[in-house]
KEVO-258132 format. One record per residue (C-alpha): residue number from 0; residue in one letter; x, z, y. Coordinates in pm, 1 decimal, decimal comma. Layout:
! KEVO-258132
(node NUM "A" (X Z Y))
...
! end
This chain:
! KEVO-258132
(node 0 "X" (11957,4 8594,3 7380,3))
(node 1 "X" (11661,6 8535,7 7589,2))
(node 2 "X" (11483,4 8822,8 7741,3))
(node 3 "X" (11182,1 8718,9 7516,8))
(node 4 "X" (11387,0 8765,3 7187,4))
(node 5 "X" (11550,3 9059,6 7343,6))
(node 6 "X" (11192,9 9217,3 7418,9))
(node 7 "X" (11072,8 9110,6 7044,7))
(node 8 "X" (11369,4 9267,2 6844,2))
(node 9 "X" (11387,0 9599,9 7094,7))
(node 10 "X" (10976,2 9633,0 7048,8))
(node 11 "X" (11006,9 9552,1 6668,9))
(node 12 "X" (10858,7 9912,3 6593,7))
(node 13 "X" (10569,3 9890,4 6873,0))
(node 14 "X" (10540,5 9539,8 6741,0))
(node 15 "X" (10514,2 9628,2 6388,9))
(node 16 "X" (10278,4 9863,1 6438,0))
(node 17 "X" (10029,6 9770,0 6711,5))
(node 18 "X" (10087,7 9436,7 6608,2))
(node 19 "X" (9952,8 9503,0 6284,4))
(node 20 "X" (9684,1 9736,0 6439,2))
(node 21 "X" (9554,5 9440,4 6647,7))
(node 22 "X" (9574,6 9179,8 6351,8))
(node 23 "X" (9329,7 9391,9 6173,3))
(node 24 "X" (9085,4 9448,0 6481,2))
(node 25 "X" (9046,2 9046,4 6512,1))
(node 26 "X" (9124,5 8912,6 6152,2))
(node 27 "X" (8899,4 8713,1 5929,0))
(node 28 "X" (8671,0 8624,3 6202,4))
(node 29 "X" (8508,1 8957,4 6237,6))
(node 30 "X" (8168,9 9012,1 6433,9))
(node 31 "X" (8244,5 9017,9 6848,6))
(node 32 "X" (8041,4 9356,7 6904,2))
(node 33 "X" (8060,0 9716,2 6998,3))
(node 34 "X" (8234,7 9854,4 6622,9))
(node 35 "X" (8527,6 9573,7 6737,3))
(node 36 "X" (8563,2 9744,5 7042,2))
(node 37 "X" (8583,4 10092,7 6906,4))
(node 38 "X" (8833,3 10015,4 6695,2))
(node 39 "X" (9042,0 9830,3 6922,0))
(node 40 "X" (8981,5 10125,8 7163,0))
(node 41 "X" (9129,3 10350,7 6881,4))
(node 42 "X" (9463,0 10102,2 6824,7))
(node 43 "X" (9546,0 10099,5 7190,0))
(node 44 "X" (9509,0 10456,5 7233,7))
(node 45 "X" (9710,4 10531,8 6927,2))
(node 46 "X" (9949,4 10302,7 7106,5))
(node 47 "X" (10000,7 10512,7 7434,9))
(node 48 "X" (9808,7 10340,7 7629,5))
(node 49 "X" (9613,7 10617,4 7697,3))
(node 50 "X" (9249,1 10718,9 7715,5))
(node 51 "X" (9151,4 10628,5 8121,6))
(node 52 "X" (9383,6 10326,3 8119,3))
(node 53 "X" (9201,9 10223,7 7738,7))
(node 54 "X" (8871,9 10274,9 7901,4))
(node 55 "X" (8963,7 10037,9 8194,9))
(node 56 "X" (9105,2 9789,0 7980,4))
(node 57 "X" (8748,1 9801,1 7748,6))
(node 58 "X" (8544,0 9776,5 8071,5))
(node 59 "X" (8678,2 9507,9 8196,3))
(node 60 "X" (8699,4 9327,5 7844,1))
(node 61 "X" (8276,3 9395,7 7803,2))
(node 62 "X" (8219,2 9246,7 8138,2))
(node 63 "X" (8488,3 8902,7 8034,7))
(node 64 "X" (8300,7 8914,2 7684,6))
(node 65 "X" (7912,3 8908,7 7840,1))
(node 66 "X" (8009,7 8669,1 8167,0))
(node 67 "X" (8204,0 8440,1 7918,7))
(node 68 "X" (7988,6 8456,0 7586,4))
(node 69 "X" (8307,7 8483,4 7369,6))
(node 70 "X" (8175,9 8499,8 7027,9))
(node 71 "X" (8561,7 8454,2 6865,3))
(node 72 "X" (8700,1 8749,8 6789,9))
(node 73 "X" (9051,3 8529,5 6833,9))
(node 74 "X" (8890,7 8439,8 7186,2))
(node 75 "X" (8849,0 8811,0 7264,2))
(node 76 "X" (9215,4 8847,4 7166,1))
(node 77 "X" (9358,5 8615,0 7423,0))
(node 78 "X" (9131,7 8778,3 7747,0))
(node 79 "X" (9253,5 9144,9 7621,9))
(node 80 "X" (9611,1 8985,5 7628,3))
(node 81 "X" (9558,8 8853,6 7984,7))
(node 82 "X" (9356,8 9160,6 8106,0))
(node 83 "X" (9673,6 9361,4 8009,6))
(node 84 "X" (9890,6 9124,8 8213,1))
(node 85 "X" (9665,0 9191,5 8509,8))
(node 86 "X" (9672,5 9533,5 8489,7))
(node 87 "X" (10031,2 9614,4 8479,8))
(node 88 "X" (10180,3 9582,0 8868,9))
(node 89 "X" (10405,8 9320,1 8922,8))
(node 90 "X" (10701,7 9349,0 9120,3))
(node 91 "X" (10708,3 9295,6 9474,9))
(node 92 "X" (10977,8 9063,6 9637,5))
(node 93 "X" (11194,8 9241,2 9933,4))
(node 94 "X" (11359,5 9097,9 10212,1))
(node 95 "X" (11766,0 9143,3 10240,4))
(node 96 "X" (11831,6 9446,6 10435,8))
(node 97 "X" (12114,9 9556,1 10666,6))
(node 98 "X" (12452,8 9735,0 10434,1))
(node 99 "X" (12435,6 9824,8 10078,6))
(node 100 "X" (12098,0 9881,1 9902,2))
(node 101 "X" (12005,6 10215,4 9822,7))
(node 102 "X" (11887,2 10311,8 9464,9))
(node 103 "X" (11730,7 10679,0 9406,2))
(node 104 "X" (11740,0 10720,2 9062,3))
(node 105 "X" (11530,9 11072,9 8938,3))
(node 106 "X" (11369,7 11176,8 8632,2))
(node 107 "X" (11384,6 11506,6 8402,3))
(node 108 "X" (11701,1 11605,7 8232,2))
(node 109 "X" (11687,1 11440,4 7913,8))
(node 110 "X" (11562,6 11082,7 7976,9))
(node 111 "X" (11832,1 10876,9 7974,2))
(node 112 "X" (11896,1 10866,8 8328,3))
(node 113 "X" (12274,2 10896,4 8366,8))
(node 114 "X" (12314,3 10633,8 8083,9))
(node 115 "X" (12071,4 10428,8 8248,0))
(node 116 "X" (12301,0 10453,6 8626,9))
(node 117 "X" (12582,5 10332,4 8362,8))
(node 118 "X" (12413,9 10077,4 8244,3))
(node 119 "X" (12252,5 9938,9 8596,7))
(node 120 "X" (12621,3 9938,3 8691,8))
(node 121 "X" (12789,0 9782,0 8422,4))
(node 122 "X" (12513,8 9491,5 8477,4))
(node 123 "X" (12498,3 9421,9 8866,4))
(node 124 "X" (12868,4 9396,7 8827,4))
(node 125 "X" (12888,0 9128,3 8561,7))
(node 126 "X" (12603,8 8985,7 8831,6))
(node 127 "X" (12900,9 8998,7 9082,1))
(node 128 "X" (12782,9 9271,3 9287,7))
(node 129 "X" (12998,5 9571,5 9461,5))
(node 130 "X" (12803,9 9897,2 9318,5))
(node 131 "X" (12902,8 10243,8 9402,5))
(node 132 "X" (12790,8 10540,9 9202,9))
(node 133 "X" (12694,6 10861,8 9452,3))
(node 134 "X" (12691,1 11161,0 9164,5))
(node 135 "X" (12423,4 11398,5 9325,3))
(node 136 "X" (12299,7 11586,3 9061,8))
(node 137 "X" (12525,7 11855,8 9192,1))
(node 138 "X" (12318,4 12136,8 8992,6))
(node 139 "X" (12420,7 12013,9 8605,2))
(node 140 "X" (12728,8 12131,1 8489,7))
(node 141 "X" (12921,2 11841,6 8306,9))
(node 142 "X" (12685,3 11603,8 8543,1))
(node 143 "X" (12960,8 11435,1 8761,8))
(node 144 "X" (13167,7 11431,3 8469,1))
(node 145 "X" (12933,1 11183,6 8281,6))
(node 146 "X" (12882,9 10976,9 8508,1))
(node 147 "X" (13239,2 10900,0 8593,8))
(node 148 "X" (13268,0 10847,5 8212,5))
(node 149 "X" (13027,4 10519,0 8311,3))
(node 150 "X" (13175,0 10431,5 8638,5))
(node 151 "X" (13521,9 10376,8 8437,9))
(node 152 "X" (13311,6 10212,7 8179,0))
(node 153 "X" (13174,4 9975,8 8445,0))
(node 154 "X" (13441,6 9930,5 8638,6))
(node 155 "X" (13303,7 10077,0 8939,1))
(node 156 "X" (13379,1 10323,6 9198,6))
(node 157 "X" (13194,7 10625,9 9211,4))
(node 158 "X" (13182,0 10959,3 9486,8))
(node 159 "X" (13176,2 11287,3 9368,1))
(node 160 "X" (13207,5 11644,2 9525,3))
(node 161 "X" (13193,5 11980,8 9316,0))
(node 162 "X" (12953,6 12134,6 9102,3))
(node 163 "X" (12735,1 12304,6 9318,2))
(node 164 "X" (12797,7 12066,2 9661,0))
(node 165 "X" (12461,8 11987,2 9861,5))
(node 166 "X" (12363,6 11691,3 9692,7))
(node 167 "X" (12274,7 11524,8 10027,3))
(node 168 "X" (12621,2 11583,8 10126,4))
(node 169 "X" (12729,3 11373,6 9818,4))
(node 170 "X" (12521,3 11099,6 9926,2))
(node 171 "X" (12647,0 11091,1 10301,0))
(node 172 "X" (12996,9 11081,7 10164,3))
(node 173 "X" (12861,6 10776,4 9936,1))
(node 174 "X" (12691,9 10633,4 10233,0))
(node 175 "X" (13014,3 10635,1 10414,2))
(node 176 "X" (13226,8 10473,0 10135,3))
(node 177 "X" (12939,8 10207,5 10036,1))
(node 178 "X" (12993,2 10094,2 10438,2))
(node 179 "X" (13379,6 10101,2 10419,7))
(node 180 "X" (13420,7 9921,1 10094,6))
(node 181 "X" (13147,5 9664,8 10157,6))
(node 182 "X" (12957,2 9766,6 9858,8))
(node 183 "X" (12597,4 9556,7 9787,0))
(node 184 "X" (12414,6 9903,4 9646,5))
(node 185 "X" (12528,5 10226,8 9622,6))
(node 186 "X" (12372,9 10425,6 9253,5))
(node 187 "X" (12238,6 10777,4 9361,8))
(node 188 "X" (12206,0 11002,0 9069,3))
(node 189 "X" (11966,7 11316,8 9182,6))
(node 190 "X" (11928,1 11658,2 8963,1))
(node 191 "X" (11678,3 11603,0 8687,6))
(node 192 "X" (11521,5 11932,2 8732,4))
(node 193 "X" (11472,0 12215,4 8996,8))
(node 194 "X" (11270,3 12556,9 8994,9))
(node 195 "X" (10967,7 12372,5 9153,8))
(node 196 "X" (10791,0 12034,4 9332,0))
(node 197 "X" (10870,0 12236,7 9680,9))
(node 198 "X" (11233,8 12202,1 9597,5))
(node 199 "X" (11209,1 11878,4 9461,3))
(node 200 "X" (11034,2 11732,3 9767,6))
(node 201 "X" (11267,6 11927,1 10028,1))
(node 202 "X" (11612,7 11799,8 9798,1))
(node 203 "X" (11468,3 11409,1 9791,8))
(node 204 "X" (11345,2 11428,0 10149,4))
(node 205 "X" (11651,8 11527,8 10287,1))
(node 206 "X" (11847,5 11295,2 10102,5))
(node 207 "X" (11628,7 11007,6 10218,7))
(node 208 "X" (11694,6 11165,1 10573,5))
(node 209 "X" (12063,1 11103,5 10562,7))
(node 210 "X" (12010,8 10758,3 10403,4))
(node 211 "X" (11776,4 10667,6 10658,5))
(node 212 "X" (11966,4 10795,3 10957,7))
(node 213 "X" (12301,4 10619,8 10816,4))
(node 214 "X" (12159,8 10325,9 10725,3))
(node 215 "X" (11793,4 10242,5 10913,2))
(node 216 "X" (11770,2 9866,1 10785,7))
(node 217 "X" (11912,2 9897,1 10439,9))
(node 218 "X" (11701,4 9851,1 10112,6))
(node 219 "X" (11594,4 10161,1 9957,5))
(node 220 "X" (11443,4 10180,9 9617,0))
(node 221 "X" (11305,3 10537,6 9427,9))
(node 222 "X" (11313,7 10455,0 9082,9))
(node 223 "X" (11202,9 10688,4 8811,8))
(node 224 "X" (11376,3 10724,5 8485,2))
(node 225 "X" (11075,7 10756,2 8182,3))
(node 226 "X" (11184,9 10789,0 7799,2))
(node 227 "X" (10918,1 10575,7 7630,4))
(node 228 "X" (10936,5 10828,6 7305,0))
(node 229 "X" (10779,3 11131,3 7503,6))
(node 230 "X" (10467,0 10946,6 7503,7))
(node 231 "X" (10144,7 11091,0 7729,2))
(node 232 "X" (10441,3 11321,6 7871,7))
(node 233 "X" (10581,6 11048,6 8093,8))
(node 234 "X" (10255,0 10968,2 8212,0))
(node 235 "X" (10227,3 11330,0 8349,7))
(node 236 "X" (10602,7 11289,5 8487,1))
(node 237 "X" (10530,0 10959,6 8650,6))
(node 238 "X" (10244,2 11160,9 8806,9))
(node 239 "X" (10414,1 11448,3 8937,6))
(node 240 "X" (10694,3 11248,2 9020,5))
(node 241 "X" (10469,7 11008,1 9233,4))
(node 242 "X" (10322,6 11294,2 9426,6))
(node 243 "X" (10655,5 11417,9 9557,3))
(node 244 "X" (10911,3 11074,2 9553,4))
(node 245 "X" (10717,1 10761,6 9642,4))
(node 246 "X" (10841,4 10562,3 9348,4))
(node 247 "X" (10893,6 10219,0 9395,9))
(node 248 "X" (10979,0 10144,4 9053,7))
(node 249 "X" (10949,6 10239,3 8728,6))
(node 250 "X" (11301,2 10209,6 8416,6))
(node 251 "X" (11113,5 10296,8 8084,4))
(node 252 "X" (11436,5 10386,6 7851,6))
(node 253 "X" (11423,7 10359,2 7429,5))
(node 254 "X" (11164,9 10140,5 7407,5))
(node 255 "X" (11327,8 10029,2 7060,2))
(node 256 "X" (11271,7 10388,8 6927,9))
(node 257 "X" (10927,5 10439,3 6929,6))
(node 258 "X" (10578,1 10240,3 6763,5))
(node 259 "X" (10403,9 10364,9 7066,2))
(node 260 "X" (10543,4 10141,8 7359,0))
(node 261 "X" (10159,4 10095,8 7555,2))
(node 262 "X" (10321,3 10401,1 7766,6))
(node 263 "X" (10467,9 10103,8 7969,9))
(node 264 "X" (10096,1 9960,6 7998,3))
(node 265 "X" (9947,2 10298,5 8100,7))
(node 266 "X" (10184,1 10431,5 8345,0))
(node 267 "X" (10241,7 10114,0 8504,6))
(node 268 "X" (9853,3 10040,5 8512,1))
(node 269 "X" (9750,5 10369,3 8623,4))
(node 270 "X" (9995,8 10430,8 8916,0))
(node 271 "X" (10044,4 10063,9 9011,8))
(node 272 "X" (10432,9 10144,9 9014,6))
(node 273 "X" (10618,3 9830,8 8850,1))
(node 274 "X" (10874,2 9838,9 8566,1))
(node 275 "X" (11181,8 9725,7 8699,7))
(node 276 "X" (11390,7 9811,4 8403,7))
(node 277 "X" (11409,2 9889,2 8038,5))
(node 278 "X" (11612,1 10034,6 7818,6))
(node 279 "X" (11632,2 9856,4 7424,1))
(node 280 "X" (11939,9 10033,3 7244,5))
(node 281 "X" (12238,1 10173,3 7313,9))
(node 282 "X" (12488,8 9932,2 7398,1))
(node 283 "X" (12559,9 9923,0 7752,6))
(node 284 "X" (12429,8 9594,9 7780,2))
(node 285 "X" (12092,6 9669,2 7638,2))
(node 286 "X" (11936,9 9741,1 7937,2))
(node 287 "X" (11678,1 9416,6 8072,2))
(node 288 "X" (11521,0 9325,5 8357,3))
(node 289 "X" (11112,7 9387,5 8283,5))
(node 290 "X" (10898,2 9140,5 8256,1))
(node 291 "X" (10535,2 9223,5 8251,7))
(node 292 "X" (10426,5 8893,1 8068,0))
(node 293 "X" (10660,1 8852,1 7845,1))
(node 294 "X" (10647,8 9213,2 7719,4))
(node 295 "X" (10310,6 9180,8 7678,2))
(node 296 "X" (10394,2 8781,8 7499,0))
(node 297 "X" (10655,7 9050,5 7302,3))
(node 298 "X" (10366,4 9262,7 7228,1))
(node 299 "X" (10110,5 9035,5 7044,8))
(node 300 "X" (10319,9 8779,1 6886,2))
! end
């Protein structure tokens, strides 16, 4: 299945409903003028996209309508579906680095994120790459455990220590292995939640210390785990997240189980973070690279 398809039947709720939403903004020809754009403003906040990142989106949708003269509301249609592509950050390209890449994966408990390291795992290996689970959420009882559930599920190799171990210690131990046994990316699973941001910051920054110190010209990637479902609440996680990580990428999981997927649109739009992932069921291969055009294509059609 292509990852169009794959997009249109995970989306099917957020389909069904904004879709609908949007048909009734533009259909029968209506009248291109400021009671269209109030109720389009009401679909796409109803939608998750939220109010700041609606009120961008309707700015820069006036100014196309005036310096244009669309008079169509179908005409309208098409430059809102192009000013969402625009808005939502692309990813950026990186050059190979030196030994294994390095992939920080963090969120709050709850989000999907060890199923998500599973299912990352299960699919760079079927792409032929070496991957190496580190488990560092060190603070979750039953956390390790989980996740070597998925590396046997993958096929992969994983590094663990006990409950309790310093998760950077985990990660130097993974660090060490990933070099050994030629791995392509090692899979660092980090505690979804501590008592505060201090902690959070000091945990991730010495983690990154070790990484950087045992491997200075290796890819690193920060990626944040988001569950679409929570709605406006992963916009705040993405923010406090942001403040303390410096994400590089964005893996919105159960997409499929919600009508209100234009949380990808705002959180993406509003921290200029790309989607590098997402998450459509539950089968471990139901996990897709993200595409901002076509999920936008997914979107409208």
């Amino acid at each position: 299945m292509g990852l169009l398809n794959k997009l249109k039947v995970g989306l099917k709720k957020t389909r069904d409903s904004l879709g609908s939403m949007l048909s009734s903004v533009f259909s029968g020809g209506k009248k291109v003028d400021e009671e269209l754009l109030k109720e389009l403003e009401e679909v796409l906040i109803l939608a998750d996209v939220g109010i700041e990142c609606t009120t961008r989106v309707l700015e820069q949708l006036r100014k196309v309508i005036k310096e244009q003269k669309l008079e169509e509301s179908e005409d309208v249609r098409q430059a809102l579906k192009q000013i969402l592509k625009d808005m939502m950050a692309k990813p950026v390209p990186r050059e190979e680095g030196t030994g294994p890449k390095v992939v920080l994966i963090i969120g709050v408990n709850g989000v999907g994120k060890t199923t998500t390291i599973g299912k990352l795992a299960a699919l760079w290996k079927q792409e032929g790459k070496k991957v190496l689970l580190a488990a560092g959420d060190t603070f979750r009882a039953a956390a390790a455990d989980q996740l070597s559930i998925w590396a046997e599920r993958a096929g992969v190799d994983i590094v663990r220590l006990h409950e309790g171990a310093d998760p950077a210690a985990v990660i130097f131990d993974a660090v060490a292995a990933g070099k050994a046994r030629k791995a392509d990316v090692i899979l660092c699973d980090t505690a979804g939640r501590l008592h505060n941001k201090k902690n959070l910051m000091n945990e991730l920054a010495k983690i990154r210390r070790v990484i950087d110190r045992e491997l200075p010209d290796a890819v690193k990637e920060t990626w944040l785990i988001l569950d679409a479902t929570t709605g406006q609440n992963a916009l705040s996680q993405a923010k406090e997240f942001q403040q303390v990580a410096g994400l590089t990428g964005l893996v919105i999981t159960k997409l499929d189980g919600t009508a209100k997927g234009g949380i990808a649109i705002a959180v993406s739009a509003s921290f200029g973070i790309p989607v590098v992932y997402t998450g459509l069921g539950e089968k471990v291969d139901d996990l897709a690279e993200f595409d901002p055009d076509l999920f936008i294509d997914a979107l409208f059609e």
